[in-house]
C-alpha positions as CSV (number, residue, x, y, z in Angstrom):
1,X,0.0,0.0,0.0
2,X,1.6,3.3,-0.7
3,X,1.8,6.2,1.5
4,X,-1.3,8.3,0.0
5,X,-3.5,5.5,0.7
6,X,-2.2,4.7,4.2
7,X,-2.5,8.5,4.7
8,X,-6.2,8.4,3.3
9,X,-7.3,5.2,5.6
10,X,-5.7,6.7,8.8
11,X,-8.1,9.7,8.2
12,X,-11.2,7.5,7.6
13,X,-10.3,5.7,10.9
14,X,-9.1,8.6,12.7
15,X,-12.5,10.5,12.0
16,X,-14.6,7.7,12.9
17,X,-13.1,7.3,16.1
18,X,-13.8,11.4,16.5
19,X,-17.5,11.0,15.6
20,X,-18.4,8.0,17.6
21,X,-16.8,9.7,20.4
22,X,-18.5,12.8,19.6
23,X,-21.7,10.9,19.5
24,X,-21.7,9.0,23.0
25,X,-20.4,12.9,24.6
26,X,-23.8,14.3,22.9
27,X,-26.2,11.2,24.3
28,X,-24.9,11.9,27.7
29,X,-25.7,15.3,27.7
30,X,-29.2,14.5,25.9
31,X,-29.9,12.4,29.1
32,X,-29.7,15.5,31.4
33,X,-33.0,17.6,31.3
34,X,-32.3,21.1,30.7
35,X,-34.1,24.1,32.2
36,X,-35.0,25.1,28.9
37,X,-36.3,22.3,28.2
38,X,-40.2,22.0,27.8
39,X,-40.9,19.6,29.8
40,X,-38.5,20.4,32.8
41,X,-41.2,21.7,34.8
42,X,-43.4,18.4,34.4
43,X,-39.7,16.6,35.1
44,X,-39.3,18.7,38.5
45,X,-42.9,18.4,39.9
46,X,-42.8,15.0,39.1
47,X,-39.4,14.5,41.0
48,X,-40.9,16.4,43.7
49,X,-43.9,14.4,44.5
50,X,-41.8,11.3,44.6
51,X,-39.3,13.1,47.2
52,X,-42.7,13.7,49.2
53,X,-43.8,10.3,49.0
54,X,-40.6,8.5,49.3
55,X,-40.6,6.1,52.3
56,X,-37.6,5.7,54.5
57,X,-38.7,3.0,57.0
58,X,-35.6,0.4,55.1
59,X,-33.6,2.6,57.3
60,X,-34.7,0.8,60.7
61,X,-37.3,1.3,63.7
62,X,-38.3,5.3,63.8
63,X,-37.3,6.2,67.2
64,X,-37.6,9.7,67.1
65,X,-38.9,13.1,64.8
66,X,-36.5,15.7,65.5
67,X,-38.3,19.1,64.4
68,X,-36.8,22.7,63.4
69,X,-39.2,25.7,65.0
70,X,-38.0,28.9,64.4
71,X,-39.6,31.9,66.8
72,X,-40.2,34.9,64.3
73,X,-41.6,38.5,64.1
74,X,-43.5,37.7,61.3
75,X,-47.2,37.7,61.8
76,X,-48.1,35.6,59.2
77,X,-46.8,32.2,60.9
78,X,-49.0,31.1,63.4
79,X,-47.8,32.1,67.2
80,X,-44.8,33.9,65.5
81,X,-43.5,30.4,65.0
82,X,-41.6,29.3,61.9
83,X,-41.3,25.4,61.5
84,X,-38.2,25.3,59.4
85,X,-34.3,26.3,59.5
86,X,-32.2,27.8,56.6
87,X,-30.0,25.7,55.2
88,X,-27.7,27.8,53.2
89,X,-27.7,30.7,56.3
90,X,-28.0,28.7,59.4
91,X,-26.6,30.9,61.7
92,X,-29.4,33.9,60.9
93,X,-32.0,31.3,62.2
94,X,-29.8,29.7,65.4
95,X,-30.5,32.5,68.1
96,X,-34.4,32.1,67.9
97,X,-34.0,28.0,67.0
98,X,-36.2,26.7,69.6
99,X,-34.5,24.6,72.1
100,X,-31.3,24.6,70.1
101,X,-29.3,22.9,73.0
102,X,-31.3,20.4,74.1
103,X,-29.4,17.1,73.3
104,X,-32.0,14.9,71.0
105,X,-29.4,12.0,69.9
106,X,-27.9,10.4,73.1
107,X,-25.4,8.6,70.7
108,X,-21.5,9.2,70.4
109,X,-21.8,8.0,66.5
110,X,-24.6,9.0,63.9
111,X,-24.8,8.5,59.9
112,X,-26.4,11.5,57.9
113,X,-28.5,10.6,54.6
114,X,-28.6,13.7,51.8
115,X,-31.3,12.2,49.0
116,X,-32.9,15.7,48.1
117,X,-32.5,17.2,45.7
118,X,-30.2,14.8,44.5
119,X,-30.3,11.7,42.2
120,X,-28.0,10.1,44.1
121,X,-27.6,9.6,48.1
122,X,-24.5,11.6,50.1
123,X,-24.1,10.2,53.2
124,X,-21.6,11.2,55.9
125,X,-20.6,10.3,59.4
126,X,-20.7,12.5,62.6
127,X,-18.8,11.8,66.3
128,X,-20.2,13.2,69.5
129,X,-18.7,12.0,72.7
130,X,-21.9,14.7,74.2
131,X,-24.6,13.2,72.0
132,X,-26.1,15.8,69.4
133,X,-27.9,19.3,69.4
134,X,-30.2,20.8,67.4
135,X,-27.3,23.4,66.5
136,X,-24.9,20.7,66.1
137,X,-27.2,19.1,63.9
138,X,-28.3,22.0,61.3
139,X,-25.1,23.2,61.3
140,X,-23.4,19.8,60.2
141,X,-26.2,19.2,57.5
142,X,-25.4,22.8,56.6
143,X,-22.0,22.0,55.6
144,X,-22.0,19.2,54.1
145,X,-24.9,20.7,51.7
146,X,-22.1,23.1,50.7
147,X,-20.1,20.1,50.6
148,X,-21.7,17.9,48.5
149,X,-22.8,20.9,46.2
150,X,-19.6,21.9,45.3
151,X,-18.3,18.5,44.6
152,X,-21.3,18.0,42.5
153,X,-19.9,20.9,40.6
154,X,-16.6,20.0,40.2
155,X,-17.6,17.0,38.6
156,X,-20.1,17.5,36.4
157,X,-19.5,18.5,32.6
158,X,-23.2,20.1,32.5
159,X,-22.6,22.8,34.4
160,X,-25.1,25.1,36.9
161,X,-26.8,27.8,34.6
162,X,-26.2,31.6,36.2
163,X,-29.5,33.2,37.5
164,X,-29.1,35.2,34.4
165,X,-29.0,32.7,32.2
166,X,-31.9,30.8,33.6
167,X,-35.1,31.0,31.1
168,X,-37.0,29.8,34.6
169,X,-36.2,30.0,38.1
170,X,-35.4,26.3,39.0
171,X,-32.1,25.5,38.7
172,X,-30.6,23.5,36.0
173,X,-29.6,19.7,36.2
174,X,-26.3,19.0,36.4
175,X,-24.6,15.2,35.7
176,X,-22.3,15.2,38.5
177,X,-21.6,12.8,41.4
178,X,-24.9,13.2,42.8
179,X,-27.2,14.7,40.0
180,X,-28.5,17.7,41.6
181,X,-31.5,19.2,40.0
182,X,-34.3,22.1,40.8
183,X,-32.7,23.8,43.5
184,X,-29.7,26.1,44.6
185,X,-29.1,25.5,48.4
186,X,-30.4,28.8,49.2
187,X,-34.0,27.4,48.2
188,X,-33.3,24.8,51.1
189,X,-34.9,24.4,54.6
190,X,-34.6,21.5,57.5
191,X,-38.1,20.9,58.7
192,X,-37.5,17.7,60.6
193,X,-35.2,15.1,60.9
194,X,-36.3,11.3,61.2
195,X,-33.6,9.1,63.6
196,X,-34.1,5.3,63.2
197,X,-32.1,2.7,64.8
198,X,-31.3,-0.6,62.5
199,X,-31.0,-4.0,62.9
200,X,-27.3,-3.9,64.2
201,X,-27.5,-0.8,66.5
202,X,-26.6,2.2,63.9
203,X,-28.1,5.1,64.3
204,X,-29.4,6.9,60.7
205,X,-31.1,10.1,60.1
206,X,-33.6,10.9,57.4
207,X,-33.8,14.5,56.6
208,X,-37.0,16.4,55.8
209,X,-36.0,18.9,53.3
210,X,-38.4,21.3,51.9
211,X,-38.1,24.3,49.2
């Protein structure tokens, strides 16, 4: 074979590699709903009713409901109280956190399950040799949001769309570790927290996320 035609088939097979490439990076991307997409909304409120009505009972025996009152000016909440805690600013909600120091895990070891808004779980470990707080706990969820958010980021090659780039409020899917979709952290808020006790003795908490 001479050299023109050698030249010519190493093209050929050069630009077929390219293409197919080209073509599995563009069905990955396809995958991911888009927020300009016209279905996304139908996507998000469907991925929202089945947060809602996701059971966690796998987890163990429920032992406990941990809930997140607030005390507030505001007049529209009913006795001025607020029955949730920012997640993105936890510290503007901690001085009027009812009972924020009242120990309501008497456990030197709990696991932590993040499952919203995420496609995949992100689970993390906390020590106490003191058992655990209502501050301790909001403001270790808190963090690991941030966490878990930014490594989402990191590896994801859809990236979050800028506020200003958004054609709707939602925020954008993105195809990282953990698939966030629908919302930016500061749409966030701890309502309640379930604690169940498995089979072996672990301790797991649930968390009750709203936006």
């Amino acid at each position: 074979m001479n050299l023109k035609l050698k030249f010519f088939f190493g093209v050929v097979i050069m630009t077929s590699i390219l293409l197919g490439l080209g073509i599995k990076s563009c069905s990955k991307k396809q995958n991911i709903p888009t927020s300009t997409s016209n279905n996304y909304d139908l996507i998000l409120t469907e991925r929202e009713n089945a947060s809602a009505e996701k059971e966690t009972n796998y987890l163990g025996q429920l032992i406990n409901t941990i809930s997140f009152n607030v005390k507030t000016d505001n007049t529209e909440f009913e006795n001025g109280i607020q029955s949730w805690a920012s997640i993105e600013k936890p510290q503007n909600d901690l001085k009027n956190l009812i009972d924020r120091n009242q120990i309501v895990i008497n456990e030197d070891k709990i696991t932590v399950i993040i499952d919203y808004p995420l496609k995949n779980e992100y689970r993390f470990d906390l020590k106490s040799a003191n058992g655990f707080d209502r501050e301790k706990l909001l403001l270790e969820i808190s963090k690991h949001y941030y966490e878990l958010y930014e490594e989402e980021e990191k590896t994801a090659t859809v990236k979050t769309l800028p506020m200003e780039k958004r054609t709707m409020y939602n925020r954008n899917e993105t195809n990282g570790k953990y698939g966030v979709w629908g919302h930016d952290i500061a749409d966030l808020v701890l309502t309640d927290i379930f604690v169940y006790k498995n089979k072996s003795g672990k301790i797991i908490l649930a968390l009750n996320v709203d936006s």
